[in-house]
N, C-alpha and C positions, 0 to 999 in steps of 0.2 A: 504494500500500500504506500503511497505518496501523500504527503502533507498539504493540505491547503490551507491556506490562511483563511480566517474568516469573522473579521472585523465589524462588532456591533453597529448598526446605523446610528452616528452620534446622536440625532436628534428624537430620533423615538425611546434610545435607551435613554438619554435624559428625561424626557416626557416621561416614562415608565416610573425611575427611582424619584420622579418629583411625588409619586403616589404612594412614598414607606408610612402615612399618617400623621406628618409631620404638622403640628399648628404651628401657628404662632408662636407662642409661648417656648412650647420644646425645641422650636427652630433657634430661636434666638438664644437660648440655654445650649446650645450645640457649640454656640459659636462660643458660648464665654466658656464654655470648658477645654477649648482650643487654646482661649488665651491666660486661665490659670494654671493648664498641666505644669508639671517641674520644668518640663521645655522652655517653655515662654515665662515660665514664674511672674504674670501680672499680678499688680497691686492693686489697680484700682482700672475699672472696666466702666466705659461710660458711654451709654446709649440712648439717644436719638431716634424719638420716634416722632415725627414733622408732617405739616403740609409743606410743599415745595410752591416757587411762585405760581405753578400749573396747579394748583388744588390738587396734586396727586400725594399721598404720602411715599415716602421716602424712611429709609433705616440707615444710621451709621452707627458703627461698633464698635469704639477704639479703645484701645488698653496700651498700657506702658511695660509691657514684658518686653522680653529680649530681643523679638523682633527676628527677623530673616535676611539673608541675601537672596541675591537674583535669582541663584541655581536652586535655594532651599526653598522660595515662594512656586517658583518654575514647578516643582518637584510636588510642595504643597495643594497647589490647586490641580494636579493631576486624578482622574477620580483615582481612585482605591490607590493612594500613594502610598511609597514605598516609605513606611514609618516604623521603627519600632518604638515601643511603648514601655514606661518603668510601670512599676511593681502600682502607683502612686499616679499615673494618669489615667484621667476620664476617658480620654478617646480609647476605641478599639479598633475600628472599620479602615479607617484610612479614606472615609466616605465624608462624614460628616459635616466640617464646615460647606463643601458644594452639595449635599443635598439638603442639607437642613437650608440651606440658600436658595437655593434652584425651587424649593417647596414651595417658597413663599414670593420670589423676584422672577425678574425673566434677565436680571441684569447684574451680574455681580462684581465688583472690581475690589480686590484686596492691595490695598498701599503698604508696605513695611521698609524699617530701617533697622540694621543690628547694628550696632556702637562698629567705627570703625569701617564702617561700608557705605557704598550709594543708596541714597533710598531709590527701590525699585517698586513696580507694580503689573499686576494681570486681570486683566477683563473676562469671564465669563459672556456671550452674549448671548441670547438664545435665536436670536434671528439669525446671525452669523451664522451662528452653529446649523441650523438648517439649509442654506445657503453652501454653507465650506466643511462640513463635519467637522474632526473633531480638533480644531482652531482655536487653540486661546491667543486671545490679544493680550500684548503686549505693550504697557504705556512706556514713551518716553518719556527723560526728566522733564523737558517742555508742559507736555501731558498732564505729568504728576502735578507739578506746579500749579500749573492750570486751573486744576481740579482740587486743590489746595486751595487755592484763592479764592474762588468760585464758592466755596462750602463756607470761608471764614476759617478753616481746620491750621493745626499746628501739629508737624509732626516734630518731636523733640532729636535726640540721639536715637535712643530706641523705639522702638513700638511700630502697632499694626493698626489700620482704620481697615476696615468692612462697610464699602456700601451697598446699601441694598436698591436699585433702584425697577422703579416700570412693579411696584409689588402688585400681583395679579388680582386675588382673591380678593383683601381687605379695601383695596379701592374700588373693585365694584361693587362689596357690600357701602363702599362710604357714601359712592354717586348715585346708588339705589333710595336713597334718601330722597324724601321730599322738598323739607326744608334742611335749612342752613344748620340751624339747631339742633334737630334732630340727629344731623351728622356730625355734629361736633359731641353730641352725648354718644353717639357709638364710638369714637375716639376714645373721648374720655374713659368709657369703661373698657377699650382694649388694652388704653393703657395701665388702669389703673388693675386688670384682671393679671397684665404681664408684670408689675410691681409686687403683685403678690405671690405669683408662681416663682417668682425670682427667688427672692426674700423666704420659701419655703425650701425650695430646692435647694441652694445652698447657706444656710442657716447657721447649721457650726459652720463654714468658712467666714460665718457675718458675725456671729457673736463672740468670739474668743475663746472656743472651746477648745479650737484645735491649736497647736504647736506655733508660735507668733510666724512663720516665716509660711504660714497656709494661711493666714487670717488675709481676707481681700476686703474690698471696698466696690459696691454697683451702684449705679446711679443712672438714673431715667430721666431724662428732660430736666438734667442738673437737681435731681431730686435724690437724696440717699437712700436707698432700699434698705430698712430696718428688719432683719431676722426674722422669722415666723416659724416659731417651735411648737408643734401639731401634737404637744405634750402640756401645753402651758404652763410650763414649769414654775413659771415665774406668780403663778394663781395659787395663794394658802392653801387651797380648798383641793389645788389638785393632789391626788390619790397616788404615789409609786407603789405595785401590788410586788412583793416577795416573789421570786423565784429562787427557788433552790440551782444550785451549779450543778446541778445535775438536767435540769430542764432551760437553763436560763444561754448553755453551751451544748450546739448541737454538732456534731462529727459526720459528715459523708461519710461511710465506710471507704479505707484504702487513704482517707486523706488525717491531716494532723491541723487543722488550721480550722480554729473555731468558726463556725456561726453565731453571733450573739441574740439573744431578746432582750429587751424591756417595755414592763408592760405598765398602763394608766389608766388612772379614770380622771378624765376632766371635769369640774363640777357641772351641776344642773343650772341654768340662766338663773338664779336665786344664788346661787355658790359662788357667783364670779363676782371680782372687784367692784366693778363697772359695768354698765350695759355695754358702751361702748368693748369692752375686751370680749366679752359674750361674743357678741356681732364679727370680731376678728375671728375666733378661735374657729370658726364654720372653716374658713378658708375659701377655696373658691369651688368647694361641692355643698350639698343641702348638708345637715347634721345627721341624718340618715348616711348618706354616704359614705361621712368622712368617718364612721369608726372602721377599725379595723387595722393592715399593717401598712405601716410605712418604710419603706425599703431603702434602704442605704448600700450605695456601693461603692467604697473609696469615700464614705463621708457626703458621697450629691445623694439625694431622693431621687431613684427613678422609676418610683411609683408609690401611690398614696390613696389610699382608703379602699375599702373592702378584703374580703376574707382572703382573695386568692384561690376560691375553688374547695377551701374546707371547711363554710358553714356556710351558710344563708345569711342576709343580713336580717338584724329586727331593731325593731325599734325598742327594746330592753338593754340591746346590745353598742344603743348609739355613742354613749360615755366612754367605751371602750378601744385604746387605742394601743397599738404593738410596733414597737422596731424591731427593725429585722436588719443588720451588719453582714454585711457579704464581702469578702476581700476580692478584689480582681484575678489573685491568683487561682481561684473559684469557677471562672470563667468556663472553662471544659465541661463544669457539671449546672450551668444554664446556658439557656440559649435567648440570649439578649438580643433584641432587633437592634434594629441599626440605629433609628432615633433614640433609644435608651427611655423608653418609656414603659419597656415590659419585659420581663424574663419567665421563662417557666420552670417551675422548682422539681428536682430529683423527689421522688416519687419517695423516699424515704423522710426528706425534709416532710415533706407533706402530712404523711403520717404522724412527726413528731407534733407537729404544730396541732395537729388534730386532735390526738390522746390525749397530748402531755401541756402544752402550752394553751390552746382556746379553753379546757375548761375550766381551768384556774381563772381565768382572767373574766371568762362568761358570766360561773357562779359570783364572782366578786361583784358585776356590773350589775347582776341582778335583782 
């Protein structure tokens, strides 16, 4: 037999991976765990979500990590690039920041500078790409400049901006509006729905829980994203339920690397501070929904409220909330999608959380 080459059609396999589930929300989250991995080690990530002078909205993404040269941006916006990854980064795919992009733009351009280099940059464009397959543009420093100035942007020594532009979906749910108003409150609440997924997902990175040199800083239309602990730790009233080390550390068989739990009861709307903290603690599901586990891996949430497939929800049960710690080194025994907003658990985890961990934490809630 003889080999043939046989090269995906750029523009349909793009159109296809724009369809992995990705929102808003989790798209934008793609990109900033691009720019806290140890790779990039940013500190402070700050996003722009706009009208542009067109009434169209527009996204920019920029952080002061380590930033790229020409050959490693070249290399980064290839799809499934050639990355490896520490023990301690979010990414796995080699996919993410272009599809978590391509989900939501039809237009991507990533700017970066590494101390010591040229700042460089690369265009995504999806018209092109239908047009010339698989074609990434290349800006010049002219270019860069250009579109530096044009924004009002500054890029320093280091760091990376992400713009997102021509975004498909959210601008024709904006122009589907009637009035002005009306489209300014769906704004509003996209933003203010993405300020809270933010502020949840990465929560120990925001409140200081973890190790000073992983603690970050997000910020939204120059607003600081303040943490949101799906535990309310910080409420008298909340409840930490006992788990024995024997139920609280769970073992794949063959492996040596714990799985952790901890388990809550948050108070009842009469239990909390404040109404206003009541009203936070929901998150951005009903209070039905959000009991349940909250999945940590490497410290992000990539997934939050419900049982996972070992009880039904109730509403006895809505108080009730579970962490669940997964190390990356893990990986081989789920199968995490690409966007990172689901894995599905070895069928012995599954078990354990059923027997050994939901009833404790049930009859407690009860």
């Amino acid at each position: 037999m003889k080999e043939i080459e046989s090269i995906p059609n750029a523009y349909r396999t793009i159109v296809a991976l724009r369809n992995l589930g990705y929102d808003l929300n989790s798209a934008v989250a793609d990109v900033v765990d691009n720019a806290i991995t140890p790779t990039a080690a940013a500190y402070c990530v700050e996003i722009k979500l706009k009208l542009n002078s067109e009434k169209h909205l527009i996204c920019r993404i920029q952080d002061d990590g380590n930033g790229m040269t020409e050959e490693e941006l070249k290399e980064a916006m290839r799809l499934g690039a050639e990355e490896s990854y520490s023990d301690r980064d979010l990414g796995k795919f080699g996919f993410g920041m272009k599809t978590a992009s391509l989900s939501q733009c039809n237009v991507i351009t990533v700017v970066s500078k590494k101390r010591g280099s040229n700042i460089t940059g690369f265009r995504w464009d999806l018209s092109h790409v239908r047009e010339r397959g698989w074609k990434v543009l290349q800006l010049d420093n002219s270019e860069i400049q250009a579109l530096l100035q044009k924004e009002g942007l500054v890029l320093g020594a280091r760091g990376t901006i992400v713009f997102w532009d021509d975004l498909t979906w959210i601008n024709q749910e904006f122009s589907s509006y009637s009035s002005e108003k009306l489209g300014k409150n769906f704004i509003f609440q996209v933003i203010e729905d993405l300020k809270l997924h933010l502020g949840m997902v990465y929560h120990r990175f925001l409140d200081g829980s973890l190790p000073a040199n992983r603690n970050i800083n997000i910020s939204v239309n120059n607003g600081k994203i303040p943490p949101w602990d799906p535990f309310c730790r910080q409420e008298p009233n909340t409840e930490n339920i006992p788990l024995t080390d024997k139920i609280s550390c769970f073992y794949i068989p063959g492996t040596n690397i714990p799985i952790k739990f901890e388990a809550y009861l948050v108070p009842t709307k009469e239990g909390f501070s404040t109404e206003e903290a009541w009203k936070r603690a929901k998150g951005l599901l009903s209070w039905n929904d959000s009991q349940g586990y909250y999945i940590y891996r490497e410290n992000r949430i990539i997934r939050f409220g419900g049982w996972h497939g070992t009880k039904t929800k109730d509403e006895h049960d809505k108080l009730a909330r579970i962490s669940i710690d997964i190390s990356s080194k893990l990986d081989p025994y789920f199968k995490l999608i690409v966007n990172k907003t689901n894995i599905k658990f070895p069928d012995t985890l599954s078990l354990h959380l059923k027997n050994n961990v939901n009833p404790l934490v049930i009859k407690k809630a009860k």
